[in-house]
C-alpha positions in Angstrom: 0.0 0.0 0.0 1.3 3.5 -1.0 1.2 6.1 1.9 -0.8 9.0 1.3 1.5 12.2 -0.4 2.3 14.8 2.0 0.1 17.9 1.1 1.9 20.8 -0.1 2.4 23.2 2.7 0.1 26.4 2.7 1.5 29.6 0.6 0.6 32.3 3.0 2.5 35.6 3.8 2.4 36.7 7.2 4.2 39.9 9.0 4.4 41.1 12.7 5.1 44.5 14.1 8.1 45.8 15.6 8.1 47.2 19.5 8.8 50.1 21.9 9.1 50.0 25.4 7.1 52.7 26.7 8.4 52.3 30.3 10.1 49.3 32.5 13.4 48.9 30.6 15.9 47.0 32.5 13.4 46.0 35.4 11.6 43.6 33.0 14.7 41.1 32.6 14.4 40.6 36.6 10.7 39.7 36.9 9.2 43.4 36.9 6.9 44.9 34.8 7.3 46.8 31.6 5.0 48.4 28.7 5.3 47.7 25.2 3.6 49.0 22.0 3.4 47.4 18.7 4.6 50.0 16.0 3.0 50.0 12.1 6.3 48.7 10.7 6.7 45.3 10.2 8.6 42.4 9.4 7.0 40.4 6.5 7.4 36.8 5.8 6.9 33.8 3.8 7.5 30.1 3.7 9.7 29.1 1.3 9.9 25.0 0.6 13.3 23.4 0.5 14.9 26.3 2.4 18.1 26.6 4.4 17.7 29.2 7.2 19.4 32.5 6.6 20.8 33.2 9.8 20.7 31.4 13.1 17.6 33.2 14.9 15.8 31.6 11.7 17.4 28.3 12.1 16.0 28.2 16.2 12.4 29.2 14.5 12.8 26.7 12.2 13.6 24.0 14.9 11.2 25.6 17.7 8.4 24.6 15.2 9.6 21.6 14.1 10.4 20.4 17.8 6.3 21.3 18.6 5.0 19.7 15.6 6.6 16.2 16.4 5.5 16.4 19.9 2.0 16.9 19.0 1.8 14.6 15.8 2.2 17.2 13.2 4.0 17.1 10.1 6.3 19.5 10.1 6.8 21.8 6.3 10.6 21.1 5.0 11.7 24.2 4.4 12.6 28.0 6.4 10.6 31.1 6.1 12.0 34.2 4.2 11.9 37.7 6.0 12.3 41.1 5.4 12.9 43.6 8.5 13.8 46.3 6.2 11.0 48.5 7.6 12.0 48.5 11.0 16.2 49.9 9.8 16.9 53.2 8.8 19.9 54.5 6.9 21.9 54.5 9.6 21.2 51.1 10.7 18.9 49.7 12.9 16.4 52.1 15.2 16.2 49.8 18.1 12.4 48.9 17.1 12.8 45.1 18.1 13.5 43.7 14.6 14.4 40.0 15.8 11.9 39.7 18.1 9.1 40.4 15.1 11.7 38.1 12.7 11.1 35.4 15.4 7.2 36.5 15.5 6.7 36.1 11.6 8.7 33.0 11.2 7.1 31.3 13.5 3.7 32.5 12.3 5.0 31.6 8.7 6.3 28.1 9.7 2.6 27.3 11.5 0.5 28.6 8.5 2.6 26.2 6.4 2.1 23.3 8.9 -2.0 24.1 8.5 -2.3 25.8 12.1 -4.6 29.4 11.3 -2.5 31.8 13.3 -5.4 34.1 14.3 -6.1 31.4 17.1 -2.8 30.3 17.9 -1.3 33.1 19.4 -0.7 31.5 22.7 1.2 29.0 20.9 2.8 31.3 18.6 4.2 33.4 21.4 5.4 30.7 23.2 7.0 29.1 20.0 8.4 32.3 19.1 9.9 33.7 22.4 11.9 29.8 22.9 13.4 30.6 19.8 14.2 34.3 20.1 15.5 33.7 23.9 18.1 30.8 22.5 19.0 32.4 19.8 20.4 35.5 22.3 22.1 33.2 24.8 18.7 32.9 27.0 18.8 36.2 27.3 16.1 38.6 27.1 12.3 38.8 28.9 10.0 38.6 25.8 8.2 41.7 26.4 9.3 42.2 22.7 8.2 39.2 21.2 4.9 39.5 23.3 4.2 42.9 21.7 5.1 41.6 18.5 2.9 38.2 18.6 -0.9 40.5 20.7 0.2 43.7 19.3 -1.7 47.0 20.3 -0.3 48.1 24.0 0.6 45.6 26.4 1.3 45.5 29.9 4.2 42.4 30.7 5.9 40.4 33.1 7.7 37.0 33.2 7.7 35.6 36.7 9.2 31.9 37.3 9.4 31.4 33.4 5.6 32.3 32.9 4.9 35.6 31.0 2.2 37.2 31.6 0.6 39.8 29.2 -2.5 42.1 29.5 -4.0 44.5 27.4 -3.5 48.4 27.9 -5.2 51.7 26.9 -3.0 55.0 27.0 -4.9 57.9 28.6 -6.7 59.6 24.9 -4.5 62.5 25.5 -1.6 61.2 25.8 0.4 61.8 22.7 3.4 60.0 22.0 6.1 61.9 19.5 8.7 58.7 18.7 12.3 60.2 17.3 15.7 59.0 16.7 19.1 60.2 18.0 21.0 59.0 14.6 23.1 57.2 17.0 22.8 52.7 16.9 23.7 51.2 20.1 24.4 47.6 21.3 21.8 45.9 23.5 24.1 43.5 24.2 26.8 45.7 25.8 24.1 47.3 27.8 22.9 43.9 29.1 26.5 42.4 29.7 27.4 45.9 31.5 23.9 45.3 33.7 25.1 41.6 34.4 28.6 42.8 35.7 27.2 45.4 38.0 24.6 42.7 39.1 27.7 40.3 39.9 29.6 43.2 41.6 26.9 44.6 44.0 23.6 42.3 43.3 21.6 44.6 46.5 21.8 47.6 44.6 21.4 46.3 41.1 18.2 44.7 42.9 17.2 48.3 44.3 17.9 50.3 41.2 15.9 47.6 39.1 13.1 47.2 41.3 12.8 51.5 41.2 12.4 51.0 37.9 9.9 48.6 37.8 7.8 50.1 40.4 7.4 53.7 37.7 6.2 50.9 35.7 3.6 49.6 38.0 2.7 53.5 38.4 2.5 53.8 34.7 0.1 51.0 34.8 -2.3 52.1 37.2 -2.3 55.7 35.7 -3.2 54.1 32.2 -5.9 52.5 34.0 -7.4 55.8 36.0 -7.1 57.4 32.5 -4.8 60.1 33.7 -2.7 61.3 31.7 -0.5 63.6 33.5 0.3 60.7 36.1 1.4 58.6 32.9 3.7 61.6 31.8 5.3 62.4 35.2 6.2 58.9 35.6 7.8 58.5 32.4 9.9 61.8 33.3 11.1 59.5 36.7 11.9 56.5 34.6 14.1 58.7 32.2 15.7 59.9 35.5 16.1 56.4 36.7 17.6 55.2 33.8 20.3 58.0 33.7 21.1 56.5 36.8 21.6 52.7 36.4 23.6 53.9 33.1 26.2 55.9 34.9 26.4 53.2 37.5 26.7 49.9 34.8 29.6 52.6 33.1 27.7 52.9 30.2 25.6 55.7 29.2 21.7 54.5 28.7 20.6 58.7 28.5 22.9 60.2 26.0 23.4 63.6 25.2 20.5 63.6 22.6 18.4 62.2 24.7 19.0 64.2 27.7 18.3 67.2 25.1 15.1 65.4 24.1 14.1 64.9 28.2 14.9 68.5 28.6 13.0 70.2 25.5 9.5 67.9 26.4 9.9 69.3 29.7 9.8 72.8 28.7 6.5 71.7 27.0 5.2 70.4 30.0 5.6 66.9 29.1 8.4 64.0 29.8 11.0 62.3 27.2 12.6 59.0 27.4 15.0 56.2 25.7 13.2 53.0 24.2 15.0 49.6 25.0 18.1 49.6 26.3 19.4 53.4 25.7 22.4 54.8 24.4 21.2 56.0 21.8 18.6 54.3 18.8 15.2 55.8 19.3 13.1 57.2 22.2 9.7 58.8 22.7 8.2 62.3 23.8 5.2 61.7 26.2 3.0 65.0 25.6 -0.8 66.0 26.6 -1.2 69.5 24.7 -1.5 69.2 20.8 0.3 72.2 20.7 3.0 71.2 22.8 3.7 68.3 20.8 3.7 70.1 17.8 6.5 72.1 19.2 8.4 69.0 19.6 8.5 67.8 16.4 8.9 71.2 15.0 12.3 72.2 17.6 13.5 68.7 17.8 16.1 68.3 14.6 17.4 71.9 16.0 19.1 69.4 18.7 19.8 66.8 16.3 16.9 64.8 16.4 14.7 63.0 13.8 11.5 62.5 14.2 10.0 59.4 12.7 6.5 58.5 11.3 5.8 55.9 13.6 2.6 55.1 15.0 1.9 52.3 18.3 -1.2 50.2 18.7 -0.1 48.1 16.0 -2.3 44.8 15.2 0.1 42.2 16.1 1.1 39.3 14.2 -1.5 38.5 11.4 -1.7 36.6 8.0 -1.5 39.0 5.2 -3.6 38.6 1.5 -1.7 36.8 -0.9 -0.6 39.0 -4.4 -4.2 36.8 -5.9 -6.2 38.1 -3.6 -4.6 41.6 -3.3 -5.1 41.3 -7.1 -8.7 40.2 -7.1 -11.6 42.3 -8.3 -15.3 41.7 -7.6 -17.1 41.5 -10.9 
C-alpha cells in the first residue's frame, strides 16, 4: 500500500510589528513589569519550501516549530521562512524597534500557516514558540516583552515571573500623545545587558534596588493608564528617564545620551516628559506630551538638537496573516 503524499504546505504571507518599550526597561529582565507598543512597521514573511535558514535566529524558529510539531503529531513543512525587516532599519542602521523579536514573530507565524495551524487562534502557541526561539537564539537572554508585543500587538502591559509571561491589554490615557524620534546614533543591547550583568555580579543589592525602582514607575505607569490620567502617565515616564540616567552611569555605560538628555529636557519645557526606548544609548526614544500644541513644538524644535522625528505610530495589530498577491489582485465583478 502506497502512503498518502504529503500535502503541499500552505503559501501564505504573514508579518508582525516591531516594539517600543514605553516604560520598565531593565526592570523587566528581573521579573518586573514593563509596557510595550506594537509600532506600524513590520517584518514580513513567507515560507519558502526546501529552504536553508538565513541566519541562526531563523534556524531556532525553524527547529522551535519543528520540535512542537513532532510532539504533538504534526508534520512539520521542509523548508525555512523568508523575511524582510527592512521597515524596521533606517539608513543608519537599525532604530532599536525590536527587529528579531518580530523576525522570530513572523517566522514562527509563517512556519505554522505552512504546517495548517490558522495563526489568528494560535497566538498563545505562537508566542510561546516564538519567544523559545528568540531567547536561545540571544544566549537565553532577554524577557519577551518584545516578542509579546510583536505576537498580541496594540499596548501591552508584561511580566515573566518563574518562566511564565504574563501579558495584558492596555489603553494609554486619549490624550496622551506620543512623538517617537531617533538620535542617529545605533547602540548595542548586548553591551548594555552584559554591563547590567557585571554590575549585578559586583553589587547584586543595589542592582536589585535600582531595578526594582524602575519597575515600580512601571507599575505606576500602569495604574495611571488604567485611571485614565494622563498627567500621572507623563510624570512617571519623566522618573523612569531619570532612573535610567542612573543605572547607566552606574553599569559605566551611558543609557541617557546627550541627545536624549536634550530630548528629556526640550518635552519638559512643554510640560511633558521624554525618554529612551529599549536599552538606551542611543537608537530611538519617545516624547510623552498632553497638549496638541505642545507636541507640535516637539517635532517642529526637535532636529534643531539633532533629532529625527519618525512616522511611527503604536497600537499596532500584532502578528497577522496577510492577503496573498491573488487576492490583493482580485476584483469583484
Amino acid at each position: 500500500m502506497t502512503a498518502p503524499a504529503a500535502k503541499a504546505p500552505k503559501e501564505t504571507a504573514v508579518s508582525a510589528p516591531g516594539k517600543l518599550f514605553l516604560i520598565g526597561e531593565y526592570g523587566v529582565l528581573h521579573g518586573q513589569h514593563a509596557v510595550v507598543a506594537a509600532v506600524d512597521r513590520r517584518v514580513t514573511g513567507r515560507f519558502v519550501p526546501g529552504a536553508a535558514p538565513a541566519t541562526l535566529l531563523v534556524k531556532e524558529v525553524v527547529e522551535s516549530v519543528r520540535a512542537y510539531l513532532l510532539k504533538d503529531g504534526g508534520t512539520p513543512p521542509e523548508g525555512a521562512p523568508e523575511l524582510d525587516s527592512a521597515d524596521l532599519t533606517s539608513g543608519t542602521g537599525k532604530l532599536g524597534l525590536g527587529s528579531s523579536a518580530a523576525v522570530a514573530a513572523a517566522g514562527v507565524g509563517a512556519m505554522l500557516e505552512a504546517a495548517g495551524c490558522d495563526i489568528q487562534y494560535t497566538r498563545a502557541l505562537a508566542f510561546a514558540l516564538a519567544d523559545n526561539a528568540h531567547r536561545a537564539a540571544q544566549g537565553g537572554r532577554g524577557s519577551g516583552a518584545d516578542v509579546a508585543a510583536a505576537i498580541y500587538g496594540g499596548v501591552v502591559s508584561y511580566a515573566r515571573r518563574n518562566g511564565t509571561a504574563d501579558v495584558q491589554p492596555l489603553a494609554l490615557p486619549e490624550a496622551v500623545q506620543l512623538i517617537v524620534f531617533s538620535t542617529g546614533t545605533p547602540s548595542s543591547t548586548v553591551d548594555h545587558l552584559r554591563a547590567l550583568e557585571a554590575y549585578a555580579a559586583k553589587d547584586p543589592a543595589s542592582s536589585a534596588e535600582r531595578l526594582g525602582a524602575i519597575g515600580a514607575l512601571a507599575t505606576d505607569f500602569i495604574a495611571a493608564c488604567d485611571n485614565g490620567d494622563a498627567r500621572a502617565v507623563v510624570g512617571t515616564a519623566a522618573r523612569a528617564n531619570a532612573e535610567l540616567s542612573a543605572l547607566g552611569h552606574v553599569i559605566g555605560l551611558p543609557i541617557v545620551t546627550p541627545a536624549l538628555a536634550e530630548a528629556a529636557k526640550l518635552a519638559e519645557e512643554l510640560g511633558g516628559a521624554a525618554k529612551p526606548s529599549g536599552a538606551g544609548g542611543g537608537d530611538v526614544g519617545i516624547a510623552f506630551l498632553t497638549d496638541r500644541g505642545a507636541a507640535e513644538t516637539f517635532r517642529q524644535r526637535a532636529p534643531h538638537i539633532g533629532l529625527e522625528i519618525l512616522s511611527i505610530r503604536t497600537g499596532a495589530s500584532g502578528l497577522r496573516r496577510e492577503p496573498s498577491a491573488r487576492e490583493r489582485n482580485h476584483v469583484e465583478r
